[in-house]
NUMIDO-941988 format. One record per atom (N, C-alpha, C, O): residue number from 1; residue in three letters; atom name; x negated, z, y. Coordinates in nm, 4 decimals, padded with zeros to 6 digits, m for minus. Layout:
// residues N
  resi  resn  name        c1        c3        c2
   NUM   ALA    CA         X         Z         Y
...
***
This chain:
// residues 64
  resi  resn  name        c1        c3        c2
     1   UNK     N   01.6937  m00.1391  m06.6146
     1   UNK    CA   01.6268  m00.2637  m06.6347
     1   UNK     C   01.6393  m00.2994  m06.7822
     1   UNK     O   01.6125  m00.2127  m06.8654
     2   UNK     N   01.6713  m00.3994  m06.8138
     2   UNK    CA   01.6950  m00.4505  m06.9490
     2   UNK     C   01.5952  m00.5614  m06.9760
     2   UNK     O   01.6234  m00.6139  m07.0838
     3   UNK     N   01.4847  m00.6195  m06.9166
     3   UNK    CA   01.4474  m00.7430  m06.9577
     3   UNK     C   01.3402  m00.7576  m06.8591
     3   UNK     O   01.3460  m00.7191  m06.7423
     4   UNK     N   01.2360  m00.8200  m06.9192
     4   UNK    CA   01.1176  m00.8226  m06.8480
     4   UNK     C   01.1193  m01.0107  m06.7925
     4   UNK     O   01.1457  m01.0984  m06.8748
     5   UNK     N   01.1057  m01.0246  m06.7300
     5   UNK    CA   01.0663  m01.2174  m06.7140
     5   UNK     C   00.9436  m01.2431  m06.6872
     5   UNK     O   00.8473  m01.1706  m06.6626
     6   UNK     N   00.9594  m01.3720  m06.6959
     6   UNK    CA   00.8304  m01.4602  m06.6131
     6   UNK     C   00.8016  m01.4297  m06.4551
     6   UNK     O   00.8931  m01.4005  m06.3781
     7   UNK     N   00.6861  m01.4381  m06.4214
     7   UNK    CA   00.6715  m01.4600  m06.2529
     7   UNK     C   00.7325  m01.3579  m06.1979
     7   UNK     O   00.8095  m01.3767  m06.1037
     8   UNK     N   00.7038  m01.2113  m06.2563
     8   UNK    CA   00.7233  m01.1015  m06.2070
     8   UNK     C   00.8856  m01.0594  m06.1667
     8   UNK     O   00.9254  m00.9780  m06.0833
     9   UNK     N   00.9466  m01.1301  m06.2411
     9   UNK    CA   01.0873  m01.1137  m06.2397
     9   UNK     C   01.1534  m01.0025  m06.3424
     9   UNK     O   01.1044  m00.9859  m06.4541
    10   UNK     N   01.2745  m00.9234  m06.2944
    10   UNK    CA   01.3092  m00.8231  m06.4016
    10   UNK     C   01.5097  m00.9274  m06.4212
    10   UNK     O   01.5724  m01.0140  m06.3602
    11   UNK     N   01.5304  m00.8260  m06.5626
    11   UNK    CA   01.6890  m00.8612  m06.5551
    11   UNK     C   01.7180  m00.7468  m06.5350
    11   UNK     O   01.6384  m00.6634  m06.5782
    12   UNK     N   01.8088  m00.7106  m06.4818
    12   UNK    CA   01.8705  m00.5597  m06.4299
    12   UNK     C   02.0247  m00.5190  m06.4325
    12   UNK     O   02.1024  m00.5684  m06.3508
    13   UNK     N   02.0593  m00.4433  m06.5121
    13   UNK    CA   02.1866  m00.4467  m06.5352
    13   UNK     C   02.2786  m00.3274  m06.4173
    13   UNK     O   02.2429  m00.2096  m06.4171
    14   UNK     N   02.3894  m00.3716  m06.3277
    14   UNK    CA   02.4238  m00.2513  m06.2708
    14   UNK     C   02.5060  m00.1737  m06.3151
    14   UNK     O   02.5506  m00.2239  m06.4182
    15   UNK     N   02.5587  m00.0643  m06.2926
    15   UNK    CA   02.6557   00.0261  m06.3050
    15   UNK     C   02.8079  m00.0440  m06.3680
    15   UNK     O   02.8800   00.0003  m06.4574
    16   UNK     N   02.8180  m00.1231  m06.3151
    16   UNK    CA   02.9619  m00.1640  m06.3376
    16   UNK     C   02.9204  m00.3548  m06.4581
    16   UNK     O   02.9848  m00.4596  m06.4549
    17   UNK     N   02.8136  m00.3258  m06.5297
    17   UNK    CA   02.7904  m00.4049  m06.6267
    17   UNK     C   02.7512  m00.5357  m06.5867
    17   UNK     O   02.7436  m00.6211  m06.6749
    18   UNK     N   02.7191  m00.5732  m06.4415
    18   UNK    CA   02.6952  m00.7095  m06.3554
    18   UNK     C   02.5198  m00.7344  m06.4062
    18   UNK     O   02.4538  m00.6359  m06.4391
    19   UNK     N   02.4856  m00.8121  m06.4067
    19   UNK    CA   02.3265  m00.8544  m06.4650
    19   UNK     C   02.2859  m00.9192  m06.3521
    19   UNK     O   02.3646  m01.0067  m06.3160
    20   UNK     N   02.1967  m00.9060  m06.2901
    20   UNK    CA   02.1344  m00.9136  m06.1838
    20   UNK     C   01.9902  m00.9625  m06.2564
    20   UNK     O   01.9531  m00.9118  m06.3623
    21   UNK     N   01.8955  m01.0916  m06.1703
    21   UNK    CA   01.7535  m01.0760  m06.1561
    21   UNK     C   01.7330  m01.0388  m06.0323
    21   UNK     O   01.7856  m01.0672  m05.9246
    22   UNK     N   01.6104  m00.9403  m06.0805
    22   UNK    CA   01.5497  m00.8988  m05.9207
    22   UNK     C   01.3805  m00.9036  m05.9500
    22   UNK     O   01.3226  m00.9310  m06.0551
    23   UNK     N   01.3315  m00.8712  m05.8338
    23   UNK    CA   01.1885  m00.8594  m05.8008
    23   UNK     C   01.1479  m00.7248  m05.7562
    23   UNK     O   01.2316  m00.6386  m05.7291
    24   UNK     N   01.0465  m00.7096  m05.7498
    24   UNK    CA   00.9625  m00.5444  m05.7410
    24   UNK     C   00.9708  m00.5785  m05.5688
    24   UNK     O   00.9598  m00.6989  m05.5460
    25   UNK     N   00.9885  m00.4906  m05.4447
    25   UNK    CA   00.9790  m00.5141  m05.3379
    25   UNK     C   00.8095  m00.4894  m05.3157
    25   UNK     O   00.7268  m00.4958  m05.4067
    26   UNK     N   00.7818  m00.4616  m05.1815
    26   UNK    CA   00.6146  m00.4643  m05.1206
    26   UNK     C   00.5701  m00.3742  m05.1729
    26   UNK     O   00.4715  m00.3886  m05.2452
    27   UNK     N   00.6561  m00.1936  m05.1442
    27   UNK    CA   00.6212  m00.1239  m05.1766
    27   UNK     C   00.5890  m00.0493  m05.3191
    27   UNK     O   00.5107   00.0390  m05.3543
    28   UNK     N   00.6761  m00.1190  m05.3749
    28   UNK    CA   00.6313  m00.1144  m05.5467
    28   UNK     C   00.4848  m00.1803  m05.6134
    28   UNK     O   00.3980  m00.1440  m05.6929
    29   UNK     N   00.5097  m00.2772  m05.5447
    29   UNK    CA   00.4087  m00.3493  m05.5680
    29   UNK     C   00.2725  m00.3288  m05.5439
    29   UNK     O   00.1753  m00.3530  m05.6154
    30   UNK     N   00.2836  m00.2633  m05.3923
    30   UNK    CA   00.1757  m00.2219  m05.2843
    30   UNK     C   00.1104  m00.0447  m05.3992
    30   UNK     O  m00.0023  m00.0076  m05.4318
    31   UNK     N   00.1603  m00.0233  m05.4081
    31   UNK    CA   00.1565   00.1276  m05.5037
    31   UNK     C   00.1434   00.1471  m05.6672
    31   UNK     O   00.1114   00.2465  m05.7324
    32   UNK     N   00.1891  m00.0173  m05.7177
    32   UNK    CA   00.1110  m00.0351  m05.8359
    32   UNK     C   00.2233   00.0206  m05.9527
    32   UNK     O   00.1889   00.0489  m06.0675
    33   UNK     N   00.3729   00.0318  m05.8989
    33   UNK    CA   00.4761   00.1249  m06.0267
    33   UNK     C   00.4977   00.0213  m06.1337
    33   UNK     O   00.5608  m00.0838  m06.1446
    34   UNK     N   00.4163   00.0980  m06.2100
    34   UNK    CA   00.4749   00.0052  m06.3465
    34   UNK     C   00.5944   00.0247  m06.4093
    34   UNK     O   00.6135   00.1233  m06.4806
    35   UNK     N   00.7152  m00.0990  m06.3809
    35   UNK    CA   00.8235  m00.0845  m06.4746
    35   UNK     C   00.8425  m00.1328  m06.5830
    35   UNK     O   00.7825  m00.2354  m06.6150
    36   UNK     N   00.9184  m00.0800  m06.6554
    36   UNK    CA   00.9645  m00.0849  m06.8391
    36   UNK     C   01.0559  m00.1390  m06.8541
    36   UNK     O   01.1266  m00.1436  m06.7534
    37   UNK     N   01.1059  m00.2038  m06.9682
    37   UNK    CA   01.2476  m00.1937  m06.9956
    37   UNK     C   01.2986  m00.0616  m07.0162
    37   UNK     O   01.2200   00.0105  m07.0777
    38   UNK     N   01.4001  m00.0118  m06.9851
    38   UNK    CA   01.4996   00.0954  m06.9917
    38   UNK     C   01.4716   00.2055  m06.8859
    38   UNK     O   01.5300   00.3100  m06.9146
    39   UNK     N   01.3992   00.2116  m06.7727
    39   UNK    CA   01.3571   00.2221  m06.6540
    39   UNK     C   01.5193   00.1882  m06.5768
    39   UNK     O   01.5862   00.0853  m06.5855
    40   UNK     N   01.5523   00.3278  m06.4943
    40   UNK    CA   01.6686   00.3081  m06.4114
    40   UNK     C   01.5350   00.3356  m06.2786
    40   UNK     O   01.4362   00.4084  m06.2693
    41   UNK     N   01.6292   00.1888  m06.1564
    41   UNK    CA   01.5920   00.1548  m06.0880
    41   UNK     C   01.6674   00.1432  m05.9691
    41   UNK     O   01.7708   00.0784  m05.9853
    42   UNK     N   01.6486   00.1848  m05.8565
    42   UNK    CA   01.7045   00.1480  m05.7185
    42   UNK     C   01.7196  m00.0339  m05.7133
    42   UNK     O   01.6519  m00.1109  m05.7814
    43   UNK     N   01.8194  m00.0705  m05.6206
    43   UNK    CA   01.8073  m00.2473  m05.6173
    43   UNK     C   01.8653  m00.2365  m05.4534
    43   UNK     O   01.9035  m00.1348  m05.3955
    44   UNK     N   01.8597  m00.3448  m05.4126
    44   UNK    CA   01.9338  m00.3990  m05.2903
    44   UNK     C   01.9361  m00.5465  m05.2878
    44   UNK     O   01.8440  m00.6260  m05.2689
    45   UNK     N   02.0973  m00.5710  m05.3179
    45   UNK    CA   02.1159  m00.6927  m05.3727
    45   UNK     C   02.1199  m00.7751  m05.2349
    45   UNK     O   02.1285  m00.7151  m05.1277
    46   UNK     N   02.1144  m00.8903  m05.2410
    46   UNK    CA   02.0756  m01.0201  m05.1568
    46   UNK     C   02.2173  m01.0331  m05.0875
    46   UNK     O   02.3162  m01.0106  m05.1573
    47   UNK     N   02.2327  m01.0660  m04.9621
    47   UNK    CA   02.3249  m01.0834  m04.8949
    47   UNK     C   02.3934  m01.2408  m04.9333
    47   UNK     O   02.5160  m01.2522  m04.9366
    48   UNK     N   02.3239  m01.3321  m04.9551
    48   UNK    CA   02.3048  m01.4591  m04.9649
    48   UNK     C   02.3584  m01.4802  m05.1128
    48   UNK     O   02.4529  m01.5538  m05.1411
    49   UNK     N   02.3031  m01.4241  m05.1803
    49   UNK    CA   02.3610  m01.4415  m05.3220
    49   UNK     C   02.3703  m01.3213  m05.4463
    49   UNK     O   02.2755  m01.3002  m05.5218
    50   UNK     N   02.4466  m01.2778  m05.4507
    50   UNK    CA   02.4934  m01.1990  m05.5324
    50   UNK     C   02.3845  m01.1723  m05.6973
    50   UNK     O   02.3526  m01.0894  m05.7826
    51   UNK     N   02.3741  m01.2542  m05.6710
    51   UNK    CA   02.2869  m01.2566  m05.8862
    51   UNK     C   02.1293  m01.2416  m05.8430
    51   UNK     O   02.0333  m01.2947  m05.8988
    52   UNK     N   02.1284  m01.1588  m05.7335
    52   UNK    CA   01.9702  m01.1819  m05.6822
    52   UNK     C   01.9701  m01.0236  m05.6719
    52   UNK     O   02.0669  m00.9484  m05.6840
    53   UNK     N   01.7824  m00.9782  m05.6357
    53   UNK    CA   01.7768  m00.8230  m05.5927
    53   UNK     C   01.6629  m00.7995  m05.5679
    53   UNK     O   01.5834  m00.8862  m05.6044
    54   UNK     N   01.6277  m00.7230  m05.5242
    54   UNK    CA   01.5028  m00.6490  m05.5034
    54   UNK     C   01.5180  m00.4810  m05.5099
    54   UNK     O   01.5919  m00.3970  m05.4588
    55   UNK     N   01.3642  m00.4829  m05.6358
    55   UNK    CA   01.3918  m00.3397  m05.6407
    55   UNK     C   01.3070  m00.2997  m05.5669
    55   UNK     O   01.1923  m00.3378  m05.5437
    56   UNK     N   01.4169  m00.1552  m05.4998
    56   UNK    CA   01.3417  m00.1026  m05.3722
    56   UNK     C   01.2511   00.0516  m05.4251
    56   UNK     O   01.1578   00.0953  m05.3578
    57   UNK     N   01.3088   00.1326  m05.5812
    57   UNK    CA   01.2662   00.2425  m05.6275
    57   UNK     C   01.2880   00.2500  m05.7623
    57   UNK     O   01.3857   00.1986  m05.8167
    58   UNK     N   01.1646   00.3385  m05.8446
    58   UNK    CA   01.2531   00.3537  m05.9515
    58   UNK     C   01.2930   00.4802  m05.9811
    58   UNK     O   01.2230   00.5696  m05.9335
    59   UNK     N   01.4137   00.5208  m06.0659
    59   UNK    CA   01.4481   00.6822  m06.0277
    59   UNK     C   01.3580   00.7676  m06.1610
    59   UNK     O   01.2769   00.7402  m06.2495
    60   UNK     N   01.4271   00.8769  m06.1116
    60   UNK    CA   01.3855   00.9901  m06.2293
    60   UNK     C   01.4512   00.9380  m06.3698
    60   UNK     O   01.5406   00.8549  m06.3538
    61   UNK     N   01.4287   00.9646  m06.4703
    61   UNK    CA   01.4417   00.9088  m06.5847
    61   UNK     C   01.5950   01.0775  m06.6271
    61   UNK     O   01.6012   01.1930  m06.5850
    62   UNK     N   01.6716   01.0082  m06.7103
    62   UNK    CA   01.7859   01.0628  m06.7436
    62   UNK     C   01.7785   01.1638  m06.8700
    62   UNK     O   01.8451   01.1346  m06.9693
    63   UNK     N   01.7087   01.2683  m06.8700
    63   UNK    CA   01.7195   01.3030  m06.9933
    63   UNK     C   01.5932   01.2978  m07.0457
    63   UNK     O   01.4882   01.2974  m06.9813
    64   UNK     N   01.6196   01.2900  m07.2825
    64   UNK    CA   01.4843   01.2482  m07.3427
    64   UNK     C   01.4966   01.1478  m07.3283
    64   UNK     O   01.4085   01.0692  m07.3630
***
């Protein structure tokens, strides 16, 4: 995650350098995970449109 937004929106960068906005799904939400910038995160991008996502997890952190 690189970027926090408005209206509960994140910017999210993937693997292969693509920038994605996404949203926290139910269960994130429902459970209260607070994300950060620099927070690696599960996504499942939108069938419909590509530059869209929802994050479904966030992972174990890499290291310090």
């Amino acid at each position: 995650m690189i970027e926090l937004l408005p209206q509960a929106l994140y910017r999210v960068e993937l693997d292969d350098r693509q920038r994605v906005v996404a949203h926290a799904g139910g269960g994130t939400r429902r459970n209260f995970v607070r994300l950060i910038v620099g927070d690696r995160v599960q996504l499942t991008l939108s069938p419909r449109d590509a530059g869209r996502g929802r994050i479904t997890r966030r992972l174990p952190s890499s290291g310090v």
